[in-house]
C-alpha positions in Angstrom: 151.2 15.1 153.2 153.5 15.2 156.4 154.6 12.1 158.1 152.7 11.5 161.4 149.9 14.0 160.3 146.6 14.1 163.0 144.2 12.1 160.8 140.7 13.2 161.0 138.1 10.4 161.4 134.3 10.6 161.0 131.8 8.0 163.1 128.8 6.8 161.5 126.6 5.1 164.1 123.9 2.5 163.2 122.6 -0.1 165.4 124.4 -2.7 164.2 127.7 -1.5 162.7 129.8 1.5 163.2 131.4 3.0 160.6 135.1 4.7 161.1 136.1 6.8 157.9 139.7 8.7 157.7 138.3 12.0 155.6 141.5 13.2 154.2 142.3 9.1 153.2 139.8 8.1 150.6 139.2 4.3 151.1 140.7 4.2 154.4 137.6 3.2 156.2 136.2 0.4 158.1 133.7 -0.5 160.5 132.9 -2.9 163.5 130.5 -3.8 166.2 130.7 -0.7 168.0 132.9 3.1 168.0 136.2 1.5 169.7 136.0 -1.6 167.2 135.5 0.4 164.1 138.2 2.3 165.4 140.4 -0.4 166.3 140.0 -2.0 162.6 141.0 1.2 160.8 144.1 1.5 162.6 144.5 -2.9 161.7 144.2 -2.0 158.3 146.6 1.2 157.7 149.6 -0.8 156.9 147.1 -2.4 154.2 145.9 0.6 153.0 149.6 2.2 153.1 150.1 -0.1 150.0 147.5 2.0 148.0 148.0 5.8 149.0 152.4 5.3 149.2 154.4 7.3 149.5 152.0 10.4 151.0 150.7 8.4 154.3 152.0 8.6 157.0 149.1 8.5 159.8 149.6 9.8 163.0 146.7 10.1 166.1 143.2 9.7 165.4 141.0 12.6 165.6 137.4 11.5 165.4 135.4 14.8 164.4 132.3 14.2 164.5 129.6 11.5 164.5 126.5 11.1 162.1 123.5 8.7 162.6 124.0 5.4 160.2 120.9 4.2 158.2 119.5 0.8 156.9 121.9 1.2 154.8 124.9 1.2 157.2 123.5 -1.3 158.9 123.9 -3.9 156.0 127.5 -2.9 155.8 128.0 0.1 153.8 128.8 4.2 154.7 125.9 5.5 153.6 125.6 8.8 155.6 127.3 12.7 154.8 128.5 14.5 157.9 128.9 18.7 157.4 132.4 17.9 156.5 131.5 16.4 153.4 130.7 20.0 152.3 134.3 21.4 153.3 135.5 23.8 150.1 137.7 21.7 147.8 140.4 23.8 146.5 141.6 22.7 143.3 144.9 20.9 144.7 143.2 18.8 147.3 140.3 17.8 144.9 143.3 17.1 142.7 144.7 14.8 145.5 142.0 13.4 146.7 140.7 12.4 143.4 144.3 10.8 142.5 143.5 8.5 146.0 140.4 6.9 144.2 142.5 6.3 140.9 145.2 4.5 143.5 142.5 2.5 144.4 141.4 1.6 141.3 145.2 0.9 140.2 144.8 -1.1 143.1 142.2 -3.6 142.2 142.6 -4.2 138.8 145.8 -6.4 139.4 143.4 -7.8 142.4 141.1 -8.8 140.1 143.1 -10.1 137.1 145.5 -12.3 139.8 142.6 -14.3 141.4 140.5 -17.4 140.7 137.6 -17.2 138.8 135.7 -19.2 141.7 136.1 -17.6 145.4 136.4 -19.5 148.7 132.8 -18.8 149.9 132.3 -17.0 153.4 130.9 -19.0 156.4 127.3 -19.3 155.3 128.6 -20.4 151.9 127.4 -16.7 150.4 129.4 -14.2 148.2 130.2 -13.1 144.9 132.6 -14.5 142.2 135.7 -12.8 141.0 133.9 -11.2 137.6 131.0 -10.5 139.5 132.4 -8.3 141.9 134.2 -6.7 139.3 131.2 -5.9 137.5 129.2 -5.0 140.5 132.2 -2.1 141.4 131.4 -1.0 138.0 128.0 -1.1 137.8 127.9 1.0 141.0 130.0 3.2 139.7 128.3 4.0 136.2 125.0 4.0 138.5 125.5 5.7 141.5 129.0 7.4 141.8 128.5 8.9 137.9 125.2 10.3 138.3 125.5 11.6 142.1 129.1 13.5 140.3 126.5 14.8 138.2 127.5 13.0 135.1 126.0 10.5 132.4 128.1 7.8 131.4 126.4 5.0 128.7 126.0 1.2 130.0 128.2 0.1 127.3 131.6 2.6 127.9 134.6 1.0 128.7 135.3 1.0 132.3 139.1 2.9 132.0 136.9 5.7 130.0 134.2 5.5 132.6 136.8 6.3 135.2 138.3 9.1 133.0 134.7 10.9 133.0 134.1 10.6 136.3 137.5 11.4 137.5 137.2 14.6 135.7 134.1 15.5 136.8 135.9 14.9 140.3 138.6 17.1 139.9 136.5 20.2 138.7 134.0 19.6 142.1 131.5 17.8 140.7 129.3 20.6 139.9 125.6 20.0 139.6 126.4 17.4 141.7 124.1 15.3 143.8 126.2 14.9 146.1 129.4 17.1 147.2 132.4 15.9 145.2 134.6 15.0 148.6 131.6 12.1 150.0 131.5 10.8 146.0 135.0 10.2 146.1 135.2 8.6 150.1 132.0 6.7 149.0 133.4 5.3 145.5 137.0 4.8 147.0 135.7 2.5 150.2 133.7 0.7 147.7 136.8 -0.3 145.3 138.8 -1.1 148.5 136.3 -3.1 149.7 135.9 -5.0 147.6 139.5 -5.3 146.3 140.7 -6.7 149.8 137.4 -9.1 149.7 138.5 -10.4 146.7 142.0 -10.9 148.0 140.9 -12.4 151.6 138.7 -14.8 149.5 141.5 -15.7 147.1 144.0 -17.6 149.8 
């Protein structure tokens, strides 16, 4: 990717929190109260994110390029909504890339996970999950939603690195007989990872 490249942003609006997505930047995407905040928050967290995609980003102006209504869903604080560039062609090379984006995120959290304390600092109404159970909830989402929506059946017991391997694959050739078009599985899978990777780490100091 070029330095400085025009980096194309999707909205999704719900009533109580706006997403902001960078489409060509799996797991670049955050939200706020409101457009300008999400907005504002995804550029806060590039230099954070630039840790995960180096040494291909390189973000330049935000181009938002579309909006799409927000759900329940996106309401409780996750992108749950597909836009029409969700269903852009995937050449080979860019599902390729992409798909190599969600495995940096992955790379990402596993040290994440396996440098913090068992017990979290809890947030300010004393909620949130513990370091093993996030770690299993990113792979239970994964073997339950991101799998099957790929259009692939992976077993409750396979190891998580083959888990990834399967769905990776499945990725990479477009997810065919997919539920869902292979570029929104891997934006939706990667925000989750990242997510929850920089939740852990936030909760760890």
């Amino acid at each position: 990717m070029v330095k400085n490249q025009v980096v194309r942003v999707s909205l999704e609006l719900g009533q109580k929190w706006v997403f902001a997505c960078a489409l060509d930047w799996p797991g670049w995407c955050r939200r706020g109260r409101g457009e300008q905040a999400a907005l504002d928050t995804l550029l806060d967290y590039a230099a954070r994110y630039a840790t995960v995609a180096e040494p291909g980003f390189g973000p330049g102006e935000l181009q938002i390029v579309g909006q799409v209504p927000g759900n329940r869903t996106t309401d409780f604080g996750a992108p749950d909504a597909q836009g029409p560039w969700d269903a852009e062609p995937l050449p080979p090379d860019e599902a390729d890339r992409l798909t190599g984006l969600l495995e940096a995120c992955w790379g990402y959290l596993d040290p994440v996970v396996a440098a913090a304390p068992e017990t979290l600092r809890k947030g300010p109404r004393g909620g949130g999950r513990d370091r093993d159970a996030i770690a299993e909830h990113v792979r239970g989402a994964e073997r339950t939603l991101s799998c099957p929506k790929a259009g692939i059946r992976v077993l409750p017991r396979t190891p998580w690195d083959l888990q990834r391997a399967a769905l990776a694959a499945a990725l990479r050739a477009g997810a065919p007989g997919g539920a869902w078009p292979a570029r929104y599985v891997i934006r939706r899978s990667a925000w989750h990872v990242l997510d929850h990777a920089w939740e852990i780490e936030d909760r760890s100091a």
